[in-house]
Each structure stands twice: as structure tokens, then as C-alpha cells.
C-alpha positions in Angstrom: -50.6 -33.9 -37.2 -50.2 -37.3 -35.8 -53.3 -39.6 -35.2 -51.7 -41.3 -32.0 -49.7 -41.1 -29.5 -47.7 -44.2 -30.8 -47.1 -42.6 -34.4 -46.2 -39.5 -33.0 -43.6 -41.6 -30.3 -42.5 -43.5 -33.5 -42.2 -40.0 -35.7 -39.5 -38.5 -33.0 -37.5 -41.8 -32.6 -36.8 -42.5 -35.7 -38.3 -45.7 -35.8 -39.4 -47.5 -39.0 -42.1 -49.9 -38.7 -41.7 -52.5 -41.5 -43.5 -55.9 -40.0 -46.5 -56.6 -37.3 -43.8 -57.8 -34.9 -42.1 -54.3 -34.9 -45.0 -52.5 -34.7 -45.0 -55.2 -31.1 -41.9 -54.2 -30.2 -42.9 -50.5 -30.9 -45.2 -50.3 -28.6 -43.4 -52.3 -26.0 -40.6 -50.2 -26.3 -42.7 -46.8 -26.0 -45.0 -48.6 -22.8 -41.7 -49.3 -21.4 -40.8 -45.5 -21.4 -43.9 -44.3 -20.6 -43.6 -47.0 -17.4 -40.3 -45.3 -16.9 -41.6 -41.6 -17.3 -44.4 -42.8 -14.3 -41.5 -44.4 -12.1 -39.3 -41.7 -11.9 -42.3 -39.0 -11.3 -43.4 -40.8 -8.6 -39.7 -41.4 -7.2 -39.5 -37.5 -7.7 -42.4 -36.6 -5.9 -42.5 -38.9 -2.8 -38.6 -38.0 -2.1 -39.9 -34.2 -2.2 -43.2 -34.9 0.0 -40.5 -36.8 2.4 -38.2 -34.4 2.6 -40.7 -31.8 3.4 -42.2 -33.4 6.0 -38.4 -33.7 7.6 -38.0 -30.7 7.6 -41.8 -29.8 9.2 -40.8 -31.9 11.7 -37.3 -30.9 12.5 -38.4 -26.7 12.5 -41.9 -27.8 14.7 -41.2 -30.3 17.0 -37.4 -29.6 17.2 -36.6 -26.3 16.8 -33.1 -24.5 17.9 -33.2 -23.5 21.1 -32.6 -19.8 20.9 -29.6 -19.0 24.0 -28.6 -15.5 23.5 -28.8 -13.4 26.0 -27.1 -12.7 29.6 -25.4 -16.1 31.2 -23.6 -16.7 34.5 -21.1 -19.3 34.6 -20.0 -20.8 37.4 -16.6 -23.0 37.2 -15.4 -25.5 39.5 -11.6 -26.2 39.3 -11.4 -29.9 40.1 -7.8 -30.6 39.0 -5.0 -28.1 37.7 -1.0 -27.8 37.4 -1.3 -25.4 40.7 -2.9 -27.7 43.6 -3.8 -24.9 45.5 -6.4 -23.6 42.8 -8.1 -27.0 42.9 -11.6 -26.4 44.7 -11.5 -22.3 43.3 -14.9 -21.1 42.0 -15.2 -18.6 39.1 -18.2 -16.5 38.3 -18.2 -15.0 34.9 -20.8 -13.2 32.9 -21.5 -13.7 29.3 -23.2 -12.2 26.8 -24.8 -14.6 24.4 -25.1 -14.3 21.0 -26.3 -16.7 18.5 -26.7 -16.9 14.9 -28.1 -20.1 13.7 -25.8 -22.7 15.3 -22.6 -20.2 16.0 -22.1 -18.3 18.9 -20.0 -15.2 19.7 -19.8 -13.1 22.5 -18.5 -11.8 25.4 -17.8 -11.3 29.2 -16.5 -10.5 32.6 -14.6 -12.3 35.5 -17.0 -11.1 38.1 -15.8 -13.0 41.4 -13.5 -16.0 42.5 -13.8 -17.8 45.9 -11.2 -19.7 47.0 -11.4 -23.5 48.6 -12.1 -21.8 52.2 -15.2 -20.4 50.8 -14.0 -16.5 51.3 -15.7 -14.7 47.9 -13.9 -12.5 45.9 -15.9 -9.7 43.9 -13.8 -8.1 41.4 -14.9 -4.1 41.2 -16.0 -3.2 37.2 -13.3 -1.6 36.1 -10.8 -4.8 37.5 -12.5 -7.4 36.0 -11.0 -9.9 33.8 -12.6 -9.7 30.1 -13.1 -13.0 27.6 -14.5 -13.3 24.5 -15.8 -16.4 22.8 -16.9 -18.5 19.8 -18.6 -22.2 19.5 -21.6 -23.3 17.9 -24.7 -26.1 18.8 -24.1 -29.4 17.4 -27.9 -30.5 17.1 -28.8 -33.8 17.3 -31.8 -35.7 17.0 -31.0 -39.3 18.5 -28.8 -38.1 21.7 -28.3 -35.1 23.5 -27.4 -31.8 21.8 -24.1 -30.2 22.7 -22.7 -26.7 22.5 -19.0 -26.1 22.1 -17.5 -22.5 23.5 -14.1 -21.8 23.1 -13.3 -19.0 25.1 -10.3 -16.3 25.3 -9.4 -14.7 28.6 -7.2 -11.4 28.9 -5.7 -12.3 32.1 -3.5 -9.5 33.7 0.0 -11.5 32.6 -1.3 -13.5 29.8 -4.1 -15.0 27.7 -5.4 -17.9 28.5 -8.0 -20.3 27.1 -11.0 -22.2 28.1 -13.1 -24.8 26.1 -16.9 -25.7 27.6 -18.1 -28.9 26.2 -22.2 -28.8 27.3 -25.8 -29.9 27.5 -29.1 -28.5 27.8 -30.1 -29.5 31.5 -33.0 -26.7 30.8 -33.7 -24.0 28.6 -32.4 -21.9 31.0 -29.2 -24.4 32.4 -26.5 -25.6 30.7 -24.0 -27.9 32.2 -20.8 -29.6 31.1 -16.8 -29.9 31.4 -14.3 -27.3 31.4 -10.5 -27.5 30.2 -8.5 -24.4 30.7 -4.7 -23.0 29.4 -5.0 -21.1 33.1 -2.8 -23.6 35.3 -3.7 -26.8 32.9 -7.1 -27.0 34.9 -10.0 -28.6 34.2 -13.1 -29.2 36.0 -17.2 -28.0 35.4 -19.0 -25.5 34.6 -23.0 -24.6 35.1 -25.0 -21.7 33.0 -27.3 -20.3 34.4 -29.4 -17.5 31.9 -30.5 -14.1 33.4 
């Protein structure tokens, strides 16, 4: 039907070509396109080959660390409302689980030693319960942080905790603790099963 490409450009854009300057400024106009066509191809295709290879390298060589599973914490109170529980240890035990970033879960006062080092086991059926939510913030350039918020069903009221940690291993977490219970604060260690 058409016997180029330029007559066949020239046929769908309505242009008229009346003089040997326009057929010029034709062709100019139609290389210009075509130049333009090429650009944004290539534009296309590198920012898709780029972003590929992001995300290659961010599931490969920096993939979520997977934490669910059984953890014991153990919280130092280092300052609270009630002097007398600064220097109290907690162990808890939670159960970890994790759905992409998020985590849920849940868990048992298990023991609580005092400042003069006497330990406390609670027995099964008097043990404190929480449950929890928080989620990983990833990052690439610093260190990746998890945040747990976590609800404890105390014996006279609820009370609750926030855990602001770091991967010390991929089985140890460390990090601060702020707490409802007494307006303490201090740190906390994770230790997986």
C-alpha cells in the first residue's frame, strides 16, 4: 500500500507535502519521532533491567530474616516510678510469629528475680500472659530494627510494654524497653529457642 515508510508516516499524519523544503521538514519531523520512539524504549527498558536487578539483590543478598519461633526475653528494669523494682529481672516466653514484616504473638511471665538475686519461677497455671504486635523496619544503609508493642494481663491491670531492637545475631536481639508497669524502662535481650 505505501512504498515507504516516510509516505506511509506522512499518509497517518495528515501531512501535505507541497514544496522540497517540506518534504525536509517531513522527514525531519518523522526522524525526530522515530529518535523519540528509540529514547523512550531504551529509558523503558534500562529502568526495568534496574529495577530487577534491585530487587535480585535486595531478595539474595538481603533477605528478611525469618524470627518466628520460641523467644526468651529477658528484661532489666533500670529506672521505674517504684524504686524498689529498679534492678528486677523478668523472663518471658514468646511465641513468634511473622508474616512478612508484621509480627503477632504471644507469651508467658515465666520468672522475676528481684535486685538480691532470689529467682522467682511462676508455676504454669500463675503465669502472667501478653500478647503482641510490631513489625521489622528493614533497612539497607543502617541497622534494621523491630518494633513490639506488647499487652500484659497483669493480675490488677493491663499494662504495656514497647521493645525497640536490633539484630545482635540471628538468634539475639537486643534493645530498650519502656513499660506502663510502674513507668519503667530499661533493656531487654532475645534469645531464640
Amino acid at each position: 500500500m505505501f512504498e515507504t515508510p516516510q509516505k506511509m508516516f506522512f499518509y497517518l499524519t495528515g501531512l501535505v507535502v507541497d514544496s522540497a523544503a517540506a518534504v525536509t521538514e517531513q522527514k525531519e519531523l518523522m526522524h525526530n519521532w522515530v529518535e523519540f520512539f528509540i529514547d523512550t524504549s531504551a529509558a523503558v527498558a534500562g529502568g526495568s533491567i534496574l529495577t530487577f536487578m534491585l530487587f535480585a539483590i535486595n531478595e539474595w543478598f538481603y533477605p528478611n530474616r525469618n524470627i518466628s519461633g520460641e523467644w526468651e526475653a529477658i528484661e532489666l528494669v533500670e529506672d521505674s516510678s517504684r524504686k524498689e523494682l529498679e534492678g528486677y529481672v523478668l523472663k518471658f516466653k514468646l511465641h513468634v510469629l511473622q508474616k512478612g514484616y508484621e509480627l503477632e504473638g504471644s507469651g508467658e511471665k515465666i520468672s522475676e528475680t528481684p535486685p538480691d538475686g532470689k529467682e522467682y519461677k511462676y508455676e504454669p497455671e500463675k503465669r502472667v500472659t501478653v500478647k503482641f504486635v510490631g513489625y521489622i523496619d528493614k533497612k539497607f544503609l543502617s541497622k534494621t530494627r523491630i518494633y513490639i508493642n506488647i499487652i500484659e494481663f497483669g493480675r490488677l491491670r493491663e499494662s504495656r510494654t514497647c521493645f525497640r531492637l536490633i539484630f545482635r545475631s540471628a538468634n539475639k536481639l537486643e534493645g530498650a524497653l519502656i513499660s506502663t508497669a510502674a513507668n519503667s524502662k530499661g533493656t531487654v535481650v532475645l534469645n531464640k529457642s
